[in-house]
C-alpha positions in Angstrom: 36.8 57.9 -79.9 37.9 56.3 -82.8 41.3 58.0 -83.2 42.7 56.8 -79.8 45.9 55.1 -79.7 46.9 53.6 -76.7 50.7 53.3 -76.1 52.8 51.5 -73.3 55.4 53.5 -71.7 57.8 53.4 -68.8 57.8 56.0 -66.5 61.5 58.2 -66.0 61.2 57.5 -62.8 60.4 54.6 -60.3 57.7 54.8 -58.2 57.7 53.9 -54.8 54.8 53.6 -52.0 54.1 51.7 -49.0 51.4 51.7 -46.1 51.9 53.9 -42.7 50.6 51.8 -39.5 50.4 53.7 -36.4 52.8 52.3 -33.8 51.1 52.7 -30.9 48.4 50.0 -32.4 48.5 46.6 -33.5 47.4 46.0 -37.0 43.7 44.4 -37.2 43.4 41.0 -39.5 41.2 43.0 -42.2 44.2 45.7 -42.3 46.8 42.8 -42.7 44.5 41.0 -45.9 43.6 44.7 -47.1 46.8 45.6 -47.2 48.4 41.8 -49.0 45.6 42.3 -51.1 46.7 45.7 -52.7 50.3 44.2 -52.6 49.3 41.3 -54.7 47.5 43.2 -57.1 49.8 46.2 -57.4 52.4 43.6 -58.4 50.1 41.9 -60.9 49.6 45.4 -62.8 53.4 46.0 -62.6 53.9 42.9 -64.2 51.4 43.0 -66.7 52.5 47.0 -67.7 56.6 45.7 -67.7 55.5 42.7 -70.1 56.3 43.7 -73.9 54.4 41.2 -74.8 51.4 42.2 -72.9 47.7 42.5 -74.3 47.3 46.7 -74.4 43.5 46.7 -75.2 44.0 47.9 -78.7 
């Protein structure tokens, strides 16, 4: 597709998540690094998309 443009924007409104455990249950040691893991990379990419001066691929 040679007419694509890709644009950065910022979305109108935040969005939030977060993981549900179940309480009756301890959390397992693979749960615990899956779910640091996700954390660590989601803040990488929120990083990288809030960065004006961040490499868009284009």
């Amino acid at each position: 597709m040679p007419d694509l443009i890709l644009r950065p924007f910022k979305p109108a409104f935040p969005l939030h998540y977060g993981f549900l455990y179940p309480a009756w249950q301890s959390r397992s040691k693979v749960v615990t690094e899956l779910a640091n893991e996700i954390g660590i990379v989601a803040a990488s990419q929120v990083a990288r998309m809030t960065d004006p001066n961040a490499h868009t691929g284009v």
